[in-house]
N, C-alpha and C positions, 0 to 999 in steps of 0.2 A: 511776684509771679511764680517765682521757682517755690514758695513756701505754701502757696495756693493748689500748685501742680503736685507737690509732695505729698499734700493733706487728701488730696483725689484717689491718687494712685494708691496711698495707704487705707482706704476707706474699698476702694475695692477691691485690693489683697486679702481685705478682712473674711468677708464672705467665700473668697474661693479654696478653703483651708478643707470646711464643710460638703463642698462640691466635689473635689478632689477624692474623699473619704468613701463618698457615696460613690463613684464611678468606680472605685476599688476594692469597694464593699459588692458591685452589683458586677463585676467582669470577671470573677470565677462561675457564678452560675452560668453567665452566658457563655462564658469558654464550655463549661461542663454541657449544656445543653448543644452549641456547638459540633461539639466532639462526638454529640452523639447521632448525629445527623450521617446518612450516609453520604459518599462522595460525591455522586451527583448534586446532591442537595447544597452541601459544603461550596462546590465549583458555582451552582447555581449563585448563591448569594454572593460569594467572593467576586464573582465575575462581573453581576449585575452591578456591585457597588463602583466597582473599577472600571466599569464600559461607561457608568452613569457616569465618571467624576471626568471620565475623558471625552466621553457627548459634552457633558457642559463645558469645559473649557475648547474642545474644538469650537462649540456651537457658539459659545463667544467670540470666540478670534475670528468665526468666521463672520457672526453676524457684524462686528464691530470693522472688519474689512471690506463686507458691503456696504453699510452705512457710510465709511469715507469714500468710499466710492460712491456710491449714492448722491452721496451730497456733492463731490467735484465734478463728478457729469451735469447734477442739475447747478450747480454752478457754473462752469463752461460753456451749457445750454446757453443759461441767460449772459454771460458776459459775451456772448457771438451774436445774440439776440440785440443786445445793447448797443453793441458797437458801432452795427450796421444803422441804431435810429441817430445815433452822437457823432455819427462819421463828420455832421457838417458842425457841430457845435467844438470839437475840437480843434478843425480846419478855422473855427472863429478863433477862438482863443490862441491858437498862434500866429494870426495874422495882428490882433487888437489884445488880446492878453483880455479881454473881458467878454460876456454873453451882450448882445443888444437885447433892448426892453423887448422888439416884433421873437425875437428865439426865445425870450424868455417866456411871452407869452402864448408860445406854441406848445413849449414845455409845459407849461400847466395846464394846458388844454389837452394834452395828450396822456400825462398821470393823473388828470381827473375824468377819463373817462374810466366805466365801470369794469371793465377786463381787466385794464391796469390798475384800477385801485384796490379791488379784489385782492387779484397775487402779488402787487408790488403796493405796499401802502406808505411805504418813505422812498424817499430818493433823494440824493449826495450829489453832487458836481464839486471834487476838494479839487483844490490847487498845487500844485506839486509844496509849498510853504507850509500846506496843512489849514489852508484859508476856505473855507466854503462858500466857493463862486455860485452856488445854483442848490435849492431844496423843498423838497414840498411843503416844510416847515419856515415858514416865512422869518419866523426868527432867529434860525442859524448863518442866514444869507450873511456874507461878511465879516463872520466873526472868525474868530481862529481859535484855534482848540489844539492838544498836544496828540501829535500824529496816534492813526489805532495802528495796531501790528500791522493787519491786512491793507492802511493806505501804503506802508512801506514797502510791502510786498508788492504792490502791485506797481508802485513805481518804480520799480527794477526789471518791470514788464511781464511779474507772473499774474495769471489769476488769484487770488485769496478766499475764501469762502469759510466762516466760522459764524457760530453763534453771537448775537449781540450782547454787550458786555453794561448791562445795567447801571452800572456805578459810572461810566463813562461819564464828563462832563456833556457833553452833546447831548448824551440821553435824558439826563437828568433834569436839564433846562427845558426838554420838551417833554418831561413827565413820562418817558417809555415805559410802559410796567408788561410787554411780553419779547419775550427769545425771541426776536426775527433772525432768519438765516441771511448773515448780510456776505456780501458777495461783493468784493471788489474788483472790477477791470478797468484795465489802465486803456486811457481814451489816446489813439497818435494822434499825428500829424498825416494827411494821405501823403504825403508828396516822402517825406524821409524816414517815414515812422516812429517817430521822436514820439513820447511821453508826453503829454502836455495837462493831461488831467487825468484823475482817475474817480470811477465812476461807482459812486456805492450802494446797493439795493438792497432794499429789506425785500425779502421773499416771506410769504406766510407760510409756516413750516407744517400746516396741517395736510396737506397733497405728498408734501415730503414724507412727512411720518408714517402716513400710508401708505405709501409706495415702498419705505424702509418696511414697515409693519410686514408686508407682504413677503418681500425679498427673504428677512426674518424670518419668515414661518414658513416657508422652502426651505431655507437652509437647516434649521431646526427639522423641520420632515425630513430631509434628505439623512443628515448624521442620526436621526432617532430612530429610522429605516432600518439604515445600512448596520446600527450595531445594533439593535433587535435581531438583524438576519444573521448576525454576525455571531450572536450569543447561543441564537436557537441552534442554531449549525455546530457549534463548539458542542454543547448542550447533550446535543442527540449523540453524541460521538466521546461524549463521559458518560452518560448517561449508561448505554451499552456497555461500557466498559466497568462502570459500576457496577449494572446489575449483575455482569459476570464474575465480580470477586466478591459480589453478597453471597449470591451461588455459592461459589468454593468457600467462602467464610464460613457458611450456616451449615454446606456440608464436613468441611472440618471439625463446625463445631458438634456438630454430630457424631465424626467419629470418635474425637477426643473423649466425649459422651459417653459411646459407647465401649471405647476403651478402657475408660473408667472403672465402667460398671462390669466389664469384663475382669478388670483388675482386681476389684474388691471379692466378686464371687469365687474367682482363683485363690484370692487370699485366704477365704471362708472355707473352700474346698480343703485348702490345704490344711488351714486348723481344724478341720474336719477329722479329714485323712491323718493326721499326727495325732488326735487325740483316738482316734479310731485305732488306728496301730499302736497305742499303748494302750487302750481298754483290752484290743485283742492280746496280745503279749503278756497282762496282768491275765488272762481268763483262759488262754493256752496254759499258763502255769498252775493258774486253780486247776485247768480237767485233768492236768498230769497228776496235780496230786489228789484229785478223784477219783481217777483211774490205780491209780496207784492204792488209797485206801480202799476202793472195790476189790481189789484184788488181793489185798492182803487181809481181809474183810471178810470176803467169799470163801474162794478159790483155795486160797493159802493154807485158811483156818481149816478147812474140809482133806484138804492135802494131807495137812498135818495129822487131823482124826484119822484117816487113813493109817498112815504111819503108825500110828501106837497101837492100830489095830494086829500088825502085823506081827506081834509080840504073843497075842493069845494065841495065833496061828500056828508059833511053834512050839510053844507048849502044853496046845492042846495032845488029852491024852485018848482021845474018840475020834475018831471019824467024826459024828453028827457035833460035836465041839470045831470040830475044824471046818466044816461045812459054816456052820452059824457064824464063825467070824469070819470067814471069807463074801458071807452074804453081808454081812454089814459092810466092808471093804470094797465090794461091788457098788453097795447102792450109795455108798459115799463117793466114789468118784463117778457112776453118773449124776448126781448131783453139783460134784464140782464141775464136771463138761458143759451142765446145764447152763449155770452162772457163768462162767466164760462165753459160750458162744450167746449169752443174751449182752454182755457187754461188748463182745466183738461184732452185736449186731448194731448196737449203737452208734457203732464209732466207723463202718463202712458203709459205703454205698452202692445200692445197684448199679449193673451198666447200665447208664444213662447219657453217655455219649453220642447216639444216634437216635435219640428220641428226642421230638417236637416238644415246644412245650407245655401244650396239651396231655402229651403222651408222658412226662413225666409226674404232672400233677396227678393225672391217673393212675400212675404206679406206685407215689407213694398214698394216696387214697387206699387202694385195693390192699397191700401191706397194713394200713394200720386196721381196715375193715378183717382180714384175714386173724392179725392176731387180739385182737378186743372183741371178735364179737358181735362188733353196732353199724349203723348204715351211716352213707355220709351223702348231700346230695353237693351234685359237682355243676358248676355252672362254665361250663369251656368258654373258650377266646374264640376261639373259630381265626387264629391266628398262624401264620405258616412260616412266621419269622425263625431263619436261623441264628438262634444263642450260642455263647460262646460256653464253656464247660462252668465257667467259673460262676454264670449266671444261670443256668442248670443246675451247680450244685444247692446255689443261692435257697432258689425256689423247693427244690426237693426238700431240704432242713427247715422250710419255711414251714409249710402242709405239716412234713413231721412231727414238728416246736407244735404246730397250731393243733395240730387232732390230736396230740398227745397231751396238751393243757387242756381242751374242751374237754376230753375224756377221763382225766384227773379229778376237774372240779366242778365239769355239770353232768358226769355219768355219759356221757354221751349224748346225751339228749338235742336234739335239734345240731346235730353239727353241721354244716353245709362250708363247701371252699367255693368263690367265685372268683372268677377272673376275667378280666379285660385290658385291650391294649388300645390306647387316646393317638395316633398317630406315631411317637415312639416312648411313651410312657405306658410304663407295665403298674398296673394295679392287682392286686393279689391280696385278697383276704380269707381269713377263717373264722367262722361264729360260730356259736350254740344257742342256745334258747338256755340252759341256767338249770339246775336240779330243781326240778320239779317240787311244790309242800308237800308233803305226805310219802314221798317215794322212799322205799324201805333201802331200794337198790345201793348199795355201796360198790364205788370204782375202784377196782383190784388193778396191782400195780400193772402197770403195761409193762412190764420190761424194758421196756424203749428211752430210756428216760431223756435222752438226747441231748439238745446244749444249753436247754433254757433260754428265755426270754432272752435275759442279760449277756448271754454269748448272740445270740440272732442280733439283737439290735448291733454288736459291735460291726456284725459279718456287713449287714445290709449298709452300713451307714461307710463303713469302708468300699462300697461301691456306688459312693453318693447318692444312696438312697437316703428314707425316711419310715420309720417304723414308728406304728402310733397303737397303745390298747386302748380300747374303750370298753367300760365297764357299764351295763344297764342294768334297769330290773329287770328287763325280758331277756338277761344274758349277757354275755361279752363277743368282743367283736377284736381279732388281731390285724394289721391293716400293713400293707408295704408297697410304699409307691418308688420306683424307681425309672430312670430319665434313662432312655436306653441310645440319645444321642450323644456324641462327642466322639465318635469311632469308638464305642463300646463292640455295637454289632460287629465292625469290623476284624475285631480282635478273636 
């Protein structure tokens, strides 16, 4: 037997090796899927499975505590039912210790009719010995058989009520093949209420079951009720409480978001701005030493010619000799004044501090139309924002940079500045139409030579802008867009 049981128990060990594998293989996803469920959802399923496993075992213990109750009332029932028809056949047996044939034969007249045979289809009269004085199975009458639980019981004077026990000898001699609900009560004496017999009934247990069935499925309603109402109620009040930290979740994760993206454009600003500030600082040093060889270029060289002019001056031996070298002495240093104030026109600015920025793009417009010569057509903002100086000077070097390249390399031709402002985004540009085929016209220096592209982009992009050329065949196109929020304006 143990070597039977061993070979079992090892035979199904075998398989659960496999099963184990899989359920450990398959409860990360479902953890992972889990987790990702929000909390109401999470509460929802956690709770339903934990109300379920506590409905069923409530619903158990409750059903299975009506059912013996169920059953010792209907057993009660009939042993109060019984007593009162056996009152006289006990009153026999402790007068004679035996039934007469006229009580036996009222007994079988009275379990063969069809009420009693219905619900009660066996019946018992044992002897306190365990002897069966009295049965509706004619061949138990006198035999004796080894006491059941419920005769013992009931000759100690309780009721007993249990299922019948198949394998019983008694049963087995009369071929019992269904569970009757057998019911034992102990039969007195009227007079001292002594024990004298006890009384044993098969009851048909299909009224029973029914009546259990019922009871059952109340009580089952009642716990499947009470925690349905019990879950939704919880439910609604996580539920709430859920959607208000999905809220703050999805808004956090929004600002975190946008913090982000706040962070990385700062970043970019800032390697903007540091490369911007060393482009300026390498390009501040070119114009110093532009200005510088302008100057010793122009200015200097003409200075000088002066100077050695002033040698024939006093050597001359005529008047009309000293006349002629002081004319040359004269028109070399207008000359030299000339070159200086076109460099020192270069390099400063009108007052443009109380001018709109309309009123500035127009000023320098009219300056570059004054000293070239050519027309420009102007497309206003119709904008009445106040700029700050730094972004005023921005714009004036912008036009300047831009009429004085279109005027370089398409003669003039088609120049036009437009301008418009998107909410707080300034757009500003300069075009031309392109030197014309056949035009004889060549563009004489402007004087003006100014910072050059390569200095504008560094200006502009140091105040987080954006500076773009576009080159077509119907001309070129200078372009600068600049973001005039982040307290720009207010600066």
């Amino acid at each position: 037997m143990t070597e039977h049981s061993r070979g079992i128990s090892q035979e199904i060990a075998v398989p659960a090796k496999p099963a184990v594998m899989v359920r450990r293989r398959m409860l990360p996803p479902m953890q992972e899927w889990f987790g990702r469920q929000t909390l109401s959802v999470q509460f929802l399923l956690a709770s339903s499975v934990l109300i379920l496993l506590v409905a069923g075992v409530s619903g158990y213990l409750i059903s299975r505590e009506v059912s013996q109750n169920a059953a010792g009332d209907r057993a009660a029932a009939t042993a109060l039912f019984m007593q009162s028809i056996l009152e006289p056949v006990g009153n026999e047996l402790a007068q004679t210790g035996e039934i007469s044939p006229a009580r036996r034969a009222r007994l079988d007249q009275l379990f063969a009719e069809p009420q009693f045979k219905g619900r009660f289809p066996y019946f018992e009269l044992w002897l306190p010995d365990a002897t069966v004085a009295y049965s509706t199975s004619k061949e138990l009458i006198g035999r004796r058989f080894n006491p059941p639980p419920g005769l013992v019981q009931a000759l100690r004077g309780d009721v007993a009520a249990d299922y019948a026990d198949l394998t019983a000898s008694e049963h087995t001699l009369r071929s019992l093949n269904a569970r009757y609900l057998e019911i034992y009560s102990p039969v007195r004496r009227a007079d001292t209420g002594e024990v004298v017999a006890v009384a044993e009934i098969h009851e048909d247990t299909d009224i029973l079951h029914w009546e259990i069935f019922k009871v059952r499925l109340i009580g089952w309603t009642v716990v499947a009720g009470a925690s349905t109402l019990i879950m939704l109620g919880l439910f609604g009040i996580v539920h709430r409480g859920s959607a208000t930290i999905e809220q703050q979740r999805l808004r956090l994760q929004q600002r975190a978001e946008e913090a982000e993206r706040v962070s990385e454009e700062i970043r970019v600003l800032r390697d903007r701005a540091r490369i911007a500030s060393l482009r300026m600082t390498d390009f501040n040093e070119r114009l110093t030493r532009g200005i510088g060889a302008d100057l010793h270029d122009g200015p200097a060289q003409l200075i000088g010619f002066a100077v050695l002019q002033m040698e024939p001056v006093r050597l001359a031996r005529s008047k009309a000799e000293r006349d002629e070298a002081l004319d040359v002495i004269g028109r070399t240093l207008e000359e030299t004044l000339k070159e200086i104030r076109l460099i020192a026109r270069s390099l400063l600015l009108p007052d443009i501090e109380r001018l709109e920025l309309d009123q500035v793009i127009a000023r320098a417009t009219r300056l570059h139309e004054a000293r070239t010569g050519t027309q420009v057509e102007v497309e206003a903002s119709g904008s009445k924002l106040t700029l700050p100086p730094v972004i005023k000077t921005c714009v004036y070097r912008f036009v300047q940079e831009g009429l004085n390249n279109a005027y370089r390399h398409a003669g003039g031709q088609g120049q036009a500045v437009r301008c418009r402002v998107d909410g707080v985004t300034l757009v500003l540009s300069v075009s031309d139409s392109g030197r014309q085929s056949g035009d004889g016209h060549s563009a004489e220096k402007s004087g003006g030579g100014g910072l050059g592209i390569h200095g504008l982009q560094q200006r502009v992009e140091s105040l987080g802008g954006t500076l773009n050329f576009i080159q077509r065949q119907s001309g070129a196109e200078l372009k600068m867009t600049l973001d005039l929020g982040g307290g720009i304006l207010d600066g």
